[in-house]
N, C-alpha and C positions, 0 to 999 in steps of 0.2 A: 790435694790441691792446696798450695799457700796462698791467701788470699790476704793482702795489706788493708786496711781500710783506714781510709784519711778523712780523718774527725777532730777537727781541731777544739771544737767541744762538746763532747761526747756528755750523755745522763750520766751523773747530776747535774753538771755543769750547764746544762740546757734540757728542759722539759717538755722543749715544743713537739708536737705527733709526727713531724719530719725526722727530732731525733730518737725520740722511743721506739721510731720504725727500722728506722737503721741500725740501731742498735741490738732491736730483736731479730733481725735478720743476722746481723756479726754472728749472736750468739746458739742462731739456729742451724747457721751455716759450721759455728764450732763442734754443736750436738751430733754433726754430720760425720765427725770424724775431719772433716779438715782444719789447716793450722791457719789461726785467725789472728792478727798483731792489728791493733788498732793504735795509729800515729797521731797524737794531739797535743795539747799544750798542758803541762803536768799541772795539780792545783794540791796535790798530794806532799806529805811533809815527810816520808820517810824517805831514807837514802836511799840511792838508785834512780838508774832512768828507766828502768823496766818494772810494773807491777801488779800481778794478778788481780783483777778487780771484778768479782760476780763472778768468776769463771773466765774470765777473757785477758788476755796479755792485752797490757797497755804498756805503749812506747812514749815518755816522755820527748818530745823533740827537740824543748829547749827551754832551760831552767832560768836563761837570762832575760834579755828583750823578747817580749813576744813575737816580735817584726822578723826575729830572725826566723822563726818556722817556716816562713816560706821559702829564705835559702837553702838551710839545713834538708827542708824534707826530701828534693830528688837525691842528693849523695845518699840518703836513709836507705830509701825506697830501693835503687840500684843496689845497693847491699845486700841486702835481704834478699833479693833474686823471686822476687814473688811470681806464681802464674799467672795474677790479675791483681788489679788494683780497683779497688770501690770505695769511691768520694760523697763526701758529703758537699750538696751545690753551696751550701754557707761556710766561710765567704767563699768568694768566686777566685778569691785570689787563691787560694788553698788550691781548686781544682786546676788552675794552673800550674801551679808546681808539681801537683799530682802529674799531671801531661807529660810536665819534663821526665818528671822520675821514671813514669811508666817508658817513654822515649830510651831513656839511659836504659832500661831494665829489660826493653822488646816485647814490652806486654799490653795487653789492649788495658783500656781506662772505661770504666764502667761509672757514672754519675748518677745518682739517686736527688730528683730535680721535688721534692715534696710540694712545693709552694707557701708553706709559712715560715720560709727563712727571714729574718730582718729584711726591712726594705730599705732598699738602696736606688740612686739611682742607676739607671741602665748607661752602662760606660766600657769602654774597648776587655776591660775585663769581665762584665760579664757576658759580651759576647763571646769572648776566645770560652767563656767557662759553659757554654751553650754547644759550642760550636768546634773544640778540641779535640772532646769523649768521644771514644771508640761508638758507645752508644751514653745517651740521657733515659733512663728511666723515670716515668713517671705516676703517678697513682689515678690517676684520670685524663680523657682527651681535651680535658677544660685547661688543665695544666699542662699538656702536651703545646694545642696551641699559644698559652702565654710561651712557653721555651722556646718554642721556633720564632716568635716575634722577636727573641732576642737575640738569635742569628742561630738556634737547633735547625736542623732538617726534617725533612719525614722517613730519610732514609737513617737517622743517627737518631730518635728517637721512638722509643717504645712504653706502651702502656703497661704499668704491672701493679693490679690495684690494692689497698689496703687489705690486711688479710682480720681474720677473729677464727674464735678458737670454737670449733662447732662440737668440737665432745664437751666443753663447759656451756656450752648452749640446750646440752641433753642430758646434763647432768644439773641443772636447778628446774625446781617445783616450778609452775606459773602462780603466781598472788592472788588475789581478790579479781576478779572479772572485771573489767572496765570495756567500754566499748572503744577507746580512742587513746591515745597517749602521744607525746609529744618530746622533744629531747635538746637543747640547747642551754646554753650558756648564754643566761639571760640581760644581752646587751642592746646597744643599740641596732647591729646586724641582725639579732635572732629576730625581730618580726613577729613576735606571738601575736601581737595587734591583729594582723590579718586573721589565726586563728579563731581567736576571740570574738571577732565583726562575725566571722562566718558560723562559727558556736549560737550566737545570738540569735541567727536568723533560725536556727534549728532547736531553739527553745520550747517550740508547740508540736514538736514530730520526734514524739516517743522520749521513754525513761530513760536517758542515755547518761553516764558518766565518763569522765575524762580525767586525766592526769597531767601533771605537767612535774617533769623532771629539769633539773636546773637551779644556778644562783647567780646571781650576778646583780650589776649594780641598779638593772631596772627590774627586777623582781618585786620591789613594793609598787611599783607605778601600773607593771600588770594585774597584781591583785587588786589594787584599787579600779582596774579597769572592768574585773572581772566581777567586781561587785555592783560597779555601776550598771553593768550590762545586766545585771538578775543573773547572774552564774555561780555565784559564790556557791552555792548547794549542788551544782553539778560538775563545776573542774575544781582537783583538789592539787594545790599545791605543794612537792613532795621535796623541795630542794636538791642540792647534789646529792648522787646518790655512785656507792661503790660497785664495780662490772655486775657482781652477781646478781646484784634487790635489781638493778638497771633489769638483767636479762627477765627475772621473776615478773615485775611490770609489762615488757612486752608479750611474752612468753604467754602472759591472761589479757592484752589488748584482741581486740580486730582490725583494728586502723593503726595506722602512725602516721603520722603528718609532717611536713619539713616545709616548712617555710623560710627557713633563714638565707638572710641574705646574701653570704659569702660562705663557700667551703668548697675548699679546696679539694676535701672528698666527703662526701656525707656518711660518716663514721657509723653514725646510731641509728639511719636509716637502714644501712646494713645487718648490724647487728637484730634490728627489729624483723626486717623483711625475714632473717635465718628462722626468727621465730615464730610466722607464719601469718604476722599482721601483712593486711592487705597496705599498698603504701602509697600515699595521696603526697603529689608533689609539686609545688607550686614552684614555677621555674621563674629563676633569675638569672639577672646576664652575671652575676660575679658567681654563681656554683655550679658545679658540677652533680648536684643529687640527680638531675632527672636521667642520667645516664644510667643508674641503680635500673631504672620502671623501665626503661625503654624495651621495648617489644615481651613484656613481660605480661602474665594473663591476668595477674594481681597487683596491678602497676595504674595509677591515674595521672594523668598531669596536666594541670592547670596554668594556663598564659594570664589571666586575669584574676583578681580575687573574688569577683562578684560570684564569679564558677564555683568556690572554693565550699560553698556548704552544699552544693549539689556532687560536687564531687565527693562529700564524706559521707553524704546522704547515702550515694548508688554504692560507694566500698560497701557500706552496709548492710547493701541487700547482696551480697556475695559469699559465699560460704566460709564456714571458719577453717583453720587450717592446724594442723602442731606445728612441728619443725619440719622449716621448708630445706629437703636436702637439696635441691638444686641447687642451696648456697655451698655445696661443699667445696666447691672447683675456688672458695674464698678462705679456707680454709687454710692455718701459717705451714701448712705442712704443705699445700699446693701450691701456696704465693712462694715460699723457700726453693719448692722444684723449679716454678720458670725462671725465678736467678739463676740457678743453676744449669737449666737450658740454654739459658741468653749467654752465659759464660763459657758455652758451646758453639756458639752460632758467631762466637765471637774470637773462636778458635781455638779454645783451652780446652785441655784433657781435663774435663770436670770428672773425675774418677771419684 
């Protein structure tokens, strides 16, 4: 299967989890044995518009004006004669020329809709870029419905969630025992406050310790918070930390807790839930986490905060667990198959 993929800035160039998703997908879809050409704006100094990069052909489109990628790419695209084309939603103008191309080329247009692209506002391009694609993929129904607000369907989009890698989930030790841990990027969205309120009130009910993973710019204002509350001796502050110490931390919790405000997909709730923490989730209207617990037997979720130390109370009285395989079906080797599916259902011999 030849599969183009339109990425007008591809890692490095962009480091947001929309584009390391796509990108690990290009390159899982290449491991597959098919031909992968990813079309984007060159930032590279050697000659050529073509250049192996990680393993993955990369197509320069256009060394001149950047404006011009979006003329350039449908004549590209129809060259190359691909069986599918898979866009990235940033910009939106991109995914329209993608449309053309795939139009010139007679191939369906597949759009991968993440939700932390730059924001823009909503303008007749980004609904044609909603509302074009053969199908919109997206990594949660929280971001399914923002795409259709901006002219998707129910019938052009589909859910395909972030994926983690469960043989390196069973391949690290767990750390020191903690009863609790917690995982964001410590901003004004992450909300540890609320954990913190609800830590406090569980101050007199048992020996419990807790972690907090994360850095960010309000990282001193919560430890000062955590001292004032009498917790300095029970949550320990571990700052950012790389996948594997991440997975060793959960892998020895029993709870994980997500409280942040906005996410588009709750990442580390995942990755913790694979590792057998039971998972308390205080629901907001900007995330998508509580979709993770939903109808799950180790799954809490909380509307209110006042709930929130009852709710990590009762995780508690709940049995410990290892590694929960019910996450395999999230697995980059399963998330990889339903692209591959959908690129069936969308009428390509995915051989």
């Amino acid at each position: 299967m030849r599969i183009a993929v339109v990425f007008r800035d591809p890692p490095p160039q962009s480091e947001r989890s929309g584009a390391v998703r796509l990108r690990r997908l290009a390159a899982a879809l290449d491991d597959r044995g098919h031909e992968v050409t990813i079309y984007c704006l060159p930032w590279w100094e050697t000659a050529g518009r073509r250049l192996e990069i990680n393993g993955l052909e990369h197509e320069g489109v256009t060394f001149e004006h950047p404006a011009l990628f979006y003329t350039r790419l449908p004549g590209l695209l129809a060259r190359h004669s691909p069986d599918v084309i898979l866009a990235s939603a940033s910009p939106a103008g991109a995914v329209v020329s993608a449309w053309l191309g795939a139009r010139l080329a007679r191939v369906p247009l597949v759009c991968d809709w993440y939700g932390d692209e730059p924001a823009v506002p909503a303008s007749r391009w980004t609904e044609q870029a909603a509302s074009l694609p053969t199908r919109v993929t997206t990594p949660s129904e929280f971001q399914r419905t923002r795409v259709r607000e901006y002219g998707a369907t129910e019938s052009n989009t589909t859910v395909i969630p972030e994926g983690i890698d469960m043989s390196l989930v069973s391949s690290i030790d767990p750390g020191e025992h903690r009863d609790l841990s917690y995982a964001c990027r410590l901003d004004d969205d992450s909300n540890l406050e609320d954990l913190l309120l609800a830590l406090a009130e569980l101050r007199d009910r048992g020996d419990w310790t807790a972690t907090i993973v994360g850095d960010g710019p309000e990282r001193s204002a919560y430890e000062r918070q955590a001292r004032d509350l009498q917790l300095a001796g029970r949550v320990e502050f571990v700052g950012d930390l790389p996948r594997e110490e991440r997975i060793a931390v959960y892998r020895s919790s029993h709870t994980f807790v997500q409280t942040a405000r906005r996410a588009t997909f709750a990442e580390e709730l995942l990755w913790a839930l694979a590792c057998g923490c039971v998972g308390v989730v205080e629901i907001q209207g900007e995330s998508s986490a509580h979709e993770l617990v939903e109808r799950r037997e180790r799954g809490l979720r909380v509307t209110d905060m006042d709930e929130l130390d009852e709710a990590i109370e009762e995780s508690w009285s709940m049995g410990s667990r290892d590694i929960d395989k019910a996450f395999q079906s999230f697995d980059h080797t399963a998330i990889t198959g339903q692209y591959v599916e959908l690129f069936r259902e969308c009428g390509v011999d995915a051989r």
